[in-house]
N, C-alpha and C positions, 0 to 999 in steps of 0.2 A: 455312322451313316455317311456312308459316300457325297460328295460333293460334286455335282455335273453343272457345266456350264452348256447351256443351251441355245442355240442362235435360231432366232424364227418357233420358237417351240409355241405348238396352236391351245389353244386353251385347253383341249381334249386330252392335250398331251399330260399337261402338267400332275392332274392330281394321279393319275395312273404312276406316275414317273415315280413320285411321292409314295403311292402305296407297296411300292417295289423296293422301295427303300432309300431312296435318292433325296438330295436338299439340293433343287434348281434353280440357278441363277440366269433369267431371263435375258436376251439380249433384241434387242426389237429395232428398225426403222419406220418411225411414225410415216414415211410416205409408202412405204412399202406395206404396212397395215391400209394406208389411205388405198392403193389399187387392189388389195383383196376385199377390204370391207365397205369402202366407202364411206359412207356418212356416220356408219357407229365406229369406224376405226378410233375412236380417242374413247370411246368407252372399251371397245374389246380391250383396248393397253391397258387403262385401269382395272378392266376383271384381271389381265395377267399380271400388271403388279401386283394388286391385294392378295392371289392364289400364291407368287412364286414366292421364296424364300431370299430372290436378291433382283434388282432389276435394272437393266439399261438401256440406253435409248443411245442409238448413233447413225450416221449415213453410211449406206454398204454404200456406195457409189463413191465415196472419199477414204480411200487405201488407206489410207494412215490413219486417219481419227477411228475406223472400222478395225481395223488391227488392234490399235491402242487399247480401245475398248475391251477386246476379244482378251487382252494380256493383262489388263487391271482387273476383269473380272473372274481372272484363271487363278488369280495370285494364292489363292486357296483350294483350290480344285484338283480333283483327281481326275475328271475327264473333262473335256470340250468334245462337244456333239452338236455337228447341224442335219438336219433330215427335214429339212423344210425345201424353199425354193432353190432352184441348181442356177441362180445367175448369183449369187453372194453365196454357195458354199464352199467353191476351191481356196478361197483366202482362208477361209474359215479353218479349214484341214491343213493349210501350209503354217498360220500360226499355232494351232496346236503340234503340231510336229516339232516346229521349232521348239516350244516349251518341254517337248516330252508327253505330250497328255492329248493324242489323237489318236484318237477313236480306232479310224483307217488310215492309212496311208497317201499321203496328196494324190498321189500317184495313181492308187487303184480310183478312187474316187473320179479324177479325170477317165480313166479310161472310160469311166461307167458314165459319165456325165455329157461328155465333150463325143457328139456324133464323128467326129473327124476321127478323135483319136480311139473311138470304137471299134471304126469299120479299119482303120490302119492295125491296131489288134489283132481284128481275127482273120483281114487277108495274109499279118504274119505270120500266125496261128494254123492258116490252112482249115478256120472254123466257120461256119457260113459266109461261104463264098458266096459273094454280091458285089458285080461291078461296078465301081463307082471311079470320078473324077472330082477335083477339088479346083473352085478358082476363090480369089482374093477381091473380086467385084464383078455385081453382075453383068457388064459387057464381058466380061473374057467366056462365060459360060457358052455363046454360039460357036466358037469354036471348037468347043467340048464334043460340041454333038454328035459329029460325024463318027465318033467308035459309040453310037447307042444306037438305038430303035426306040424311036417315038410311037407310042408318050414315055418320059422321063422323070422321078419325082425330084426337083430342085428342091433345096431345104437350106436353112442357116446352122450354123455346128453349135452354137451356144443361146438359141432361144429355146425356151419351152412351151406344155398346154397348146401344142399342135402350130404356132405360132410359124409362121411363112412358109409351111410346108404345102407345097403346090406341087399338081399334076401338070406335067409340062407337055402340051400338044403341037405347039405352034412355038415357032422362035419369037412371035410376033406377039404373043402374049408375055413377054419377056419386062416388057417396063409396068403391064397391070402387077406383076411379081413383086418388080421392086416395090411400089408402093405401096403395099401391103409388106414388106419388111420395115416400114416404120420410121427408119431412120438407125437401123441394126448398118452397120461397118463392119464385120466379122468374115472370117472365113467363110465359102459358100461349099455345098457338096452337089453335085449330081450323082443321079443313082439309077441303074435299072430298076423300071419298073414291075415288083413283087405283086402277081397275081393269086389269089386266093382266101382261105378265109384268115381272119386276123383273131391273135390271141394276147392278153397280159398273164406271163405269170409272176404272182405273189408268191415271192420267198424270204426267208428270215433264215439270216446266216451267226452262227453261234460259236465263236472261239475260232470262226477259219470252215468251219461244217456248214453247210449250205442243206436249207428244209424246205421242199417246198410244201406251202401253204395250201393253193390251189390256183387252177387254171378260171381263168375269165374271158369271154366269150364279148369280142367287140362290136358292135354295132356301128358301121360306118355311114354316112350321113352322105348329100350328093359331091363329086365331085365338082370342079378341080382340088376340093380344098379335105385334107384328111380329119374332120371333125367326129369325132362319135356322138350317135344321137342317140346311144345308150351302152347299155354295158353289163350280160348274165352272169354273174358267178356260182357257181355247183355243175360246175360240165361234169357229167359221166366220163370216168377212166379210161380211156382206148388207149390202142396202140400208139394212136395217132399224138392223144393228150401225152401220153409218155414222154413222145420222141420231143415234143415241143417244152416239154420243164426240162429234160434232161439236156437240152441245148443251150437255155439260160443258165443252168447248173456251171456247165463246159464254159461260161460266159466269166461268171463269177469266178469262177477257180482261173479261167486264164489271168484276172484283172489283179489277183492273190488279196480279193474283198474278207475284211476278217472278222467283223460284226455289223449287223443291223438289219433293216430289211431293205431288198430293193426292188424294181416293179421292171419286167424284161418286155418290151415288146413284140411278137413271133408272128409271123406269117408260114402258114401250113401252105405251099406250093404244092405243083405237082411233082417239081423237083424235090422236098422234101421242107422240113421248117427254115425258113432265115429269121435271123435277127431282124429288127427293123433299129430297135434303139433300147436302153437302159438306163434308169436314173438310182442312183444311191438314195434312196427312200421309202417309203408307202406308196402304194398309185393312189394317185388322185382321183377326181371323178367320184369322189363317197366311195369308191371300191371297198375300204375298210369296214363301211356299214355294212355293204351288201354281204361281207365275208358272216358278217356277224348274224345278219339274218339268213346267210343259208347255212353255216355250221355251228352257231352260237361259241363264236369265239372272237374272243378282243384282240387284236392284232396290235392294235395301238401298247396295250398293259405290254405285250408279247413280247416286244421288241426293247422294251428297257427290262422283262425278267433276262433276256438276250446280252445287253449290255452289264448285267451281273451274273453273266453263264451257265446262265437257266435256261433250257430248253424247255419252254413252251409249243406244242402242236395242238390243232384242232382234231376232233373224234371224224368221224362219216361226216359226208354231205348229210342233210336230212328235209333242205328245202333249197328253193333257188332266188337267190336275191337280185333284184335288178331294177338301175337306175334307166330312167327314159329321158330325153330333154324333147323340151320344146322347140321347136321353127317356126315362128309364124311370117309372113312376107314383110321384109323391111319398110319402114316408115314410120310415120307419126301414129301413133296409138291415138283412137277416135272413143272405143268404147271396147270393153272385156264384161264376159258373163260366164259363170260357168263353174269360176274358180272354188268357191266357199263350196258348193254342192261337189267339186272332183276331191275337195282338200274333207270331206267327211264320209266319203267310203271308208267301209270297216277294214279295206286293206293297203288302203294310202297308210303311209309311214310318213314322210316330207312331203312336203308340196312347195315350190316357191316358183313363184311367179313376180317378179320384181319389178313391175313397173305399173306404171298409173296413167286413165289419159291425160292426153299433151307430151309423153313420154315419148323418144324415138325409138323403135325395134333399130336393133342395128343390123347390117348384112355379116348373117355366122360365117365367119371368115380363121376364127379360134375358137378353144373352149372356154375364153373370157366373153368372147363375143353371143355366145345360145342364150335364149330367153326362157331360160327357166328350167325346172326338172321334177319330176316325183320321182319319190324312192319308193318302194311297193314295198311291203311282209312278205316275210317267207311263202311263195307260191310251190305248190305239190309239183309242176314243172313248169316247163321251159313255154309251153304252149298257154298254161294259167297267166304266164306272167307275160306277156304278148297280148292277150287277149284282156288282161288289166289296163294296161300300159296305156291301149287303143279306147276303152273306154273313159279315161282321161283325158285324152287328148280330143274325143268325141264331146265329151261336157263343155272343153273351152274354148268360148267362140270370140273373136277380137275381129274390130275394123280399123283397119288401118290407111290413112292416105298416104 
């Protein structure tokens, strides 16, 4: 039985990982559990020690105790694999390298992770061409301007979950930007702004062979801010869907990505598909449910039968899976109704709605920041699942000051 060392691996992952054949040795940081789960984060680490086969606990934020870690618990392993969050996977792939026993290559990994060193890629490449500029702090960026046409999307190269990607209209909107970067220091990009409809495609790459999965159909939320307020999976085959996997394809192969899955972002222009961005992983967003509920295929099992060079595909589309979030107007939550009676439709799958009154809505600024979401069943189409979505969203009524 193969021994894999896993960094970030979500509970979902593990017993799949296990039935494929694998003994997983956990690698977790309890604060980095604290910002995805919150208040059960010290219980999710307890269900993934008791599930995994070895476990540990360290700060990705502290290089060296993070490394250490990554190499005490390799000491028997035949692979290290991270496919969780992209702000602690590049160390992750540089110590395995170093050891012999990564996955992919540090290298491809950035390319696919690190927005700068994407778009630097494929304008070497000569592969979706999209104008861009790079500065080192947000005051050098007005000087940028003058070779673009406003509006401009400004972005950070190394956050994720749509995080301080802004629609840039006004230079004067330029310090609302910063502060919604947080307190990020990183490289900055500007970019022309990419008109059209917006696509993820799902692929799983097997020995170096690149599969796609299928295309997913984004749902953009209001601007300035690129948040999706949902997301179809089961688009019908066109010309169109082609040109757009076969772009991410052209993506992966330039980056020489050699196993796993990863999730490509594409906008369909009128000029043709671009890039937007790529992460070495699953797409987030429950995308892996919705694969599941419109083709009845696990993606998650898929990608470690992948990691033991088993090509896993799904059959036909046969339904259309799609997550919807909530927006309700920021503030103090006063009173919610709605919820129990949207969360017992016979074609609700999730419901969560995460907050109580006294609770603050916050302003959806990312997709840490949306208030909630349902996942639907397999809807007959694209119009069933719209017309679900809306009557959810019609049952849940909140006041907010």
């Amino acid at each position: 039985m193969p021994n894999l060392v896993m960094v970030m691996p979500y509970q979902a992952y593990l017993r799949k990982a296990q039935d494929e054949g694998f003994r997983i040795t956990a690698i977790w940081d309890p604060a980095e559990a604290g910002r995805l789960f919150g208040a059960q984060a010290p219980e999710y680490l307890r269900e993934v020690e008791a599930q995994a086969d070895g476990f540990h606990l360290t700060d990705f934020t502290d290089s060296a105790a993070y490394a250490q870690t990554i190499r005490d618990a390799a000491a028997d392993a035949d692979f290290v694999w991270h496919v969780g969050s992209e702000e602690s996977m590049q160390l992750a792939y540089e110590v395995a390298d170093e050891l012999g026993k990564a996955v992919n290559s540090p290298r491809s990994v950035a390319l696919l992770n690190d927005k700068l060193a994407m778009r630097t890629l494929l304008r070497d490449k000569g592969i979706s061409a999209v104008r861009f500029a790079t500065a080192d702090h947000w005051t050098e960026i007005p000087a940028l301007l003058d070779d673009f046409t406003l509006p401009v999307v400004v972005k950070p190269t190394r956050l994720s979950a749509s995080r301080g990607v802004f629609l840039l209209t006004d230079p004067a909107e330029l310090p609302r930007w910063h502060r919604e970067l947080d307190g990020y220091e990183g490289p900055l990009l500007v970019e022309e702004y990419l008109r059209g409809t917006e696509f993820s495609v799902e692929t799983m790459t097997v020995r170096g062979e690149h599969h796609v999965i299928g295309v997913t159909r984004k749902l953009l939320g209001p601007l300035p801010h690129f948040v999706e307020r949902g997301h179809v999976h089961g688009e019908p085959e066109t010309p169109e869907t082609r040109q757009v996997a076969a772009l991410a394809v052209e993506l992966l192969d330039a980056a020489g990505y050699h196993c796993g899955p990863a999730h490509t972002e594409v906008i369909l222009t009128d000029d043709g598909p671009r890039i937007v961005e790529s992460q070495a992983r699953l797409g987030g967003d429950k995308i892996p449910n919705l694969i599941e509920h419109a083709r009845d295929f696990d993606v998650k099992r898929a990608m470690f039968a992948a990691l033991a060079g088993r090509t896993s595909l799904p059959g036909p589309t046969r339904k259309v899976g799609h997550i919807a979030y909530f927006g309700f107007p920021p503030g103090e939550l006063r009173k919610v109704s709605g919820v129990d009676e949207a969360r017992a439709l016979d074609f609700v799958d999730t419901l969560s709605f995460p907050f109580e009154p006294g609770d603050v809505l916050p302003e959806t600024v990312s997709s840490k920041t949306r208030h909630g979401f349902v996942i639907l069943t397999g809807s007959e189409d694209t119009a069933q699942a719209h017309a679900r979505a809306a009557r959810v969203r019609d049952l849940i009524e909140v006041e907010v000051r």
